[in-house]
C-alpha positions in Angstrom: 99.0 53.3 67.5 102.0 53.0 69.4 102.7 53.1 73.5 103.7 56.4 72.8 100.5 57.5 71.0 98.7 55.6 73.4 99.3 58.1 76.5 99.6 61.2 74.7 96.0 60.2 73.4 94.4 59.5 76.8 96.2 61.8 78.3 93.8 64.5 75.9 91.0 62.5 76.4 91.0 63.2 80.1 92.0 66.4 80.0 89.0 67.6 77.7 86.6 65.2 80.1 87.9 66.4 83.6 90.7 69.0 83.0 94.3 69.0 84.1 94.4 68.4 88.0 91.3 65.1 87.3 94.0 62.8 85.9 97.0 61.3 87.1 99.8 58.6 85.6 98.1 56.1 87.4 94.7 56.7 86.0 96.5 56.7 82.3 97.6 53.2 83.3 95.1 52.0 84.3 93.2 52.6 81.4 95.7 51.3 78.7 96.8 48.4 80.8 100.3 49.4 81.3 102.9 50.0 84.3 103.4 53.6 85.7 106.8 53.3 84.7 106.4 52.7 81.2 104.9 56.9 81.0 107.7 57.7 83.1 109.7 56.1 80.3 108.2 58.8 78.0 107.2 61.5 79.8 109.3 61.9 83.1 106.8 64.3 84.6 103.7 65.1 84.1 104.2 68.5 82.6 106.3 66.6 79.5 103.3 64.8 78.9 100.8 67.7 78.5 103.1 69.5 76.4 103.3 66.8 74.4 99.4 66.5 74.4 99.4 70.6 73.4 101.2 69.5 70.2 99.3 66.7 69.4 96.8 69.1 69.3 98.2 71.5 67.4 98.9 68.6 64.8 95.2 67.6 64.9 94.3 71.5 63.9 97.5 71.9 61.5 95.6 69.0 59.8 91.8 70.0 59.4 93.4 73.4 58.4 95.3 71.9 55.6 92.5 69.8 54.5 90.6 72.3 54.0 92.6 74.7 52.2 91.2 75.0 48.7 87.2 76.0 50.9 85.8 78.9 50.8 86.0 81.6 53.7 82.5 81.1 55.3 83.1 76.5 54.5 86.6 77.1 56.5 85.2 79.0 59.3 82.2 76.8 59.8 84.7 73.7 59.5 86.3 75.3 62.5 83.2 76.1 64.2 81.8 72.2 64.0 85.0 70.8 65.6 84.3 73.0 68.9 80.8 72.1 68.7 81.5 68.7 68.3 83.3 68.8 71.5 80.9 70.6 73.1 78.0 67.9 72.1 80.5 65.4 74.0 81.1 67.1 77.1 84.4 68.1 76.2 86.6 70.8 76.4 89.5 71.9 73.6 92.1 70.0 76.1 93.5 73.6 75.4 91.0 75.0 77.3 91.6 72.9 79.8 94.6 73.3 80.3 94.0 77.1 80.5 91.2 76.6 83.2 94.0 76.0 85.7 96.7 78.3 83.8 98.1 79.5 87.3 98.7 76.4 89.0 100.9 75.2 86.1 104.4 75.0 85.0 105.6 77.9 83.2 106.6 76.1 80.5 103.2 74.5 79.6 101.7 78.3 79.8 104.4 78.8 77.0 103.4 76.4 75.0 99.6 77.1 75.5 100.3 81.0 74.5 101.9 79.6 71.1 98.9 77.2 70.6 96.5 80.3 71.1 98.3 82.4 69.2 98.5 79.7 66.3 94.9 79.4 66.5 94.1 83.2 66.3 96.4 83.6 63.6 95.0 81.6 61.5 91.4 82.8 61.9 92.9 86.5 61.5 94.1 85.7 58.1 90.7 83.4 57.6 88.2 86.6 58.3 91.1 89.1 56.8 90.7 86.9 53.4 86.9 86.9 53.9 86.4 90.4 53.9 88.8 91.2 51.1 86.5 88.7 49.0 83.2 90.3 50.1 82.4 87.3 52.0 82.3 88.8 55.0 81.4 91.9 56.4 83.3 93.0 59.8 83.4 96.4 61.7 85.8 94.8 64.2 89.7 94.5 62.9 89.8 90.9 61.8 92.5 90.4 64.8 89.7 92.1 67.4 87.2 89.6 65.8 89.4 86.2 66.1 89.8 86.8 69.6 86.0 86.9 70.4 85.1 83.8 68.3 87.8 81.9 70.0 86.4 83.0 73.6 82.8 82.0 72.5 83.9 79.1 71.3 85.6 78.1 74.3 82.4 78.5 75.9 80.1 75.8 74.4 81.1 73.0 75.8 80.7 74.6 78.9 77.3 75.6 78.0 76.6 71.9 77.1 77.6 70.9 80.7 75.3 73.4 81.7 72.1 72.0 79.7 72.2 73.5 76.9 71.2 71.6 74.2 71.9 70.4 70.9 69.6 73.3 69.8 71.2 76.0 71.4 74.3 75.6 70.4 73.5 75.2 66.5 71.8 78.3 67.1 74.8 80.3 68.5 77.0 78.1 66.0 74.5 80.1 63.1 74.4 83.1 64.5 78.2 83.3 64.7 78.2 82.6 60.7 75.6 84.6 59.9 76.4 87.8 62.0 80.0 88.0 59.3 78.3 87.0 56.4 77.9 89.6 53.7 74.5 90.2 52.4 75.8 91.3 49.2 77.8 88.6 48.6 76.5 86.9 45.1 76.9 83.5 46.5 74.6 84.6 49.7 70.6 84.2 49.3 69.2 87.1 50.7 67.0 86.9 53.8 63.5 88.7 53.7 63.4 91.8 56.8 61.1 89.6 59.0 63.8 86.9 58.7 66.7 89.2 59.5 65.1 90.3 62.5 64.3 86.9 63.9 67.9 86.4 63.5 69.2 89.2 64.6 66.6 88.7 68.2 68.1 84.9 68.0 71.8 86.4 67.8 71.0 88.4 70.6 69.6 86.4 72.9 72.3 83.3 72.2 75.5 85.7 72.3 73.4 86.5 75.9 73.6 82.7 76.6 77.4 83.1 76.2 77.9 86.2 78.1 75.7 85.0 81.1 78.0 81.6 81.5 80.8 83.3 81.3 79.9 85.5 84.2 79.0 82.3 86.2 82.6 81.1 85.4 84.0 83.8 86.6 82.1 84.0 89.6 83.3 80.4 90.4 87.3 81.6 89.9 86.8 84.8 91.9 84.4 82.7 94.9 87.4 80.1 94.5 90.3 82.3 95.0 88.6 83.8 98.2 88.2 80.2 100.1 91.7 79.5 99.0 93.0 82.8 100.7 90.5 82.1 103.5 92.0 78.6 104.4 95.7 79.7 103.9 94.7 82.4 107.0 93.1 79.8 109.1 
C-alpha cells in the first residue's frame, strides 16, 4: 500500500469510527507517521480527500458485487447484508453514512458525490430484488425501487443500534428478519416453516423492525434538539 492508499484508508477508518468533523490532517498524520504536508501533497483540502474516500468505497462495493455475480438472489442480498452488519459489530458506520450524518455542513461537491454513491447502491439492490422476484425468490408488494430504499435506511441503522447496546443477537435477528420477510415460501429451494414458526417470526420481525424505527426517532430527536441550540446560540 502506497502513501496514497495510506490516507485515503485512514481517512475511511475514521470517518466510519467518529464521522466527518472527528478527524483532521493532523490526526491522519499522526497515525501513519507522516508530515501534514505530504496529504496536502495529495489531497489539497480536506474535501478532496473524502471524495476520494467516497470512491474508494464505491471500489470496495463495485468489488463484493462483482464477486458475487454468479449467487443466487437471496446469497447476494445476504452478502450485502453481512458487510453492514459487519460494520455494525465494529462500531462502525458505512463512512457513507457518515459522511451523510453531517450532509449540510459539507461542500457541495461531496453531497454530489454522496447522491451518486447512494444512488449506485440502490440501483443495484433494485435490479437485485427486481431479479428476485422475477425468479420466485422473492415475494415483494413494495416496487422493488420502494423496497431498496428501506433496506438501505435500515441498514444504515445497525451500527447505530450497536452503539446503542444492541447486541450481536439483535442484529442477526433483524439481519433474518430482513431475509426472511422477501423470501418466497413457494420457492422450491425454500423449506417451508410450520404456522407456529411463522408466527414467531413474524412477532420477531415485528418487534426488531420496532428496534429500528425507535432509534431512528432518537436520531432524529438529536438533529432536530441540535438545530434548536445552534439557532439559540447564533441569537445570544
Amino acid at each position: 500500500m502506497n502513501t496514497k492508499e495510506k490516507i485515503i484508508n485512514t481517512a475511511a477508518e475514521m470517518l466510519s469510527d467518529n464521522g466527518f468533523n472527528a478527524f483532521s490532517f493532523h490526526d491522519i498524520s499522526r497515525e501513519i507517521g507522516i508530515k501534514t504536508s505530504s496529504i496536502h501533497y495529495y489531497f489539497p483540502t480536506k474535501s478532496d480527500l473524502i471524495i476520494a474516500v467516497i470512491h474508494y468505497s464505491q471500489h470496495i462495493q463495485t468489488a463484493l458485487f462483482a464477486s458475487i455475480a454468479d449467487k443466487t438472489p437471496p446469497e447476494k442480498l445476504a452478502v450485502l447484508i453481512d458487510f453492514y452488519v459487519d460494520l455494525a459489530r465494529k462500531g462502525q458506520m458505512c463512512p457513507i453514512v457518515s459522511i451523510s450524518s453531517d450532509m449540510k455542513d459539507i461542500d457541495p461537491n461531496i453531497k454530489g458525490e454522496v447522491s451518486k454513491f447512494y444512488d449506485f447502491l440502490a440501483d443495484w439492490l433494485t435490479s437485485l430484488l427486481a431479479d428476485g422476484i422475477h425468479k420466485k425468490h422473492f415475494v415483494c408488494a413494495q416496487r422493488p425501487a420502494n423496497k431498496a430504499i428501506e433496506l438501505l435506511n435500515i441498514l444504515a441503522m445497525l451500527p447505530i443500534l450497536s452503539r446503542l447496546g444492541k447486541g450481536a443477537e439483535s442484529i442477526a435477528g433483524i439481519k433474518q428478519s430482513l431475509i426472511d420477510n422477501l423470501l418466497n415460501p413457494d420457492d422450491p429451494g425454500q423449506i417451508p416453516a410450520s404456522p407456529a414458526a411463522e408466527i414467531t417470526q413474524k412477532n420477531e420481525t415485528i418487534a426488531h423492525l420496532n428496534a429500528v424505527i425507535a432509534t431512528q426517532k432518537k436520531v432524529i430527536a438529536l438533529y432536530e434538539a441540535n438545530d434548536i441550540l445552534q439557532k439559540w446560540e447564533t441569537q445570544q
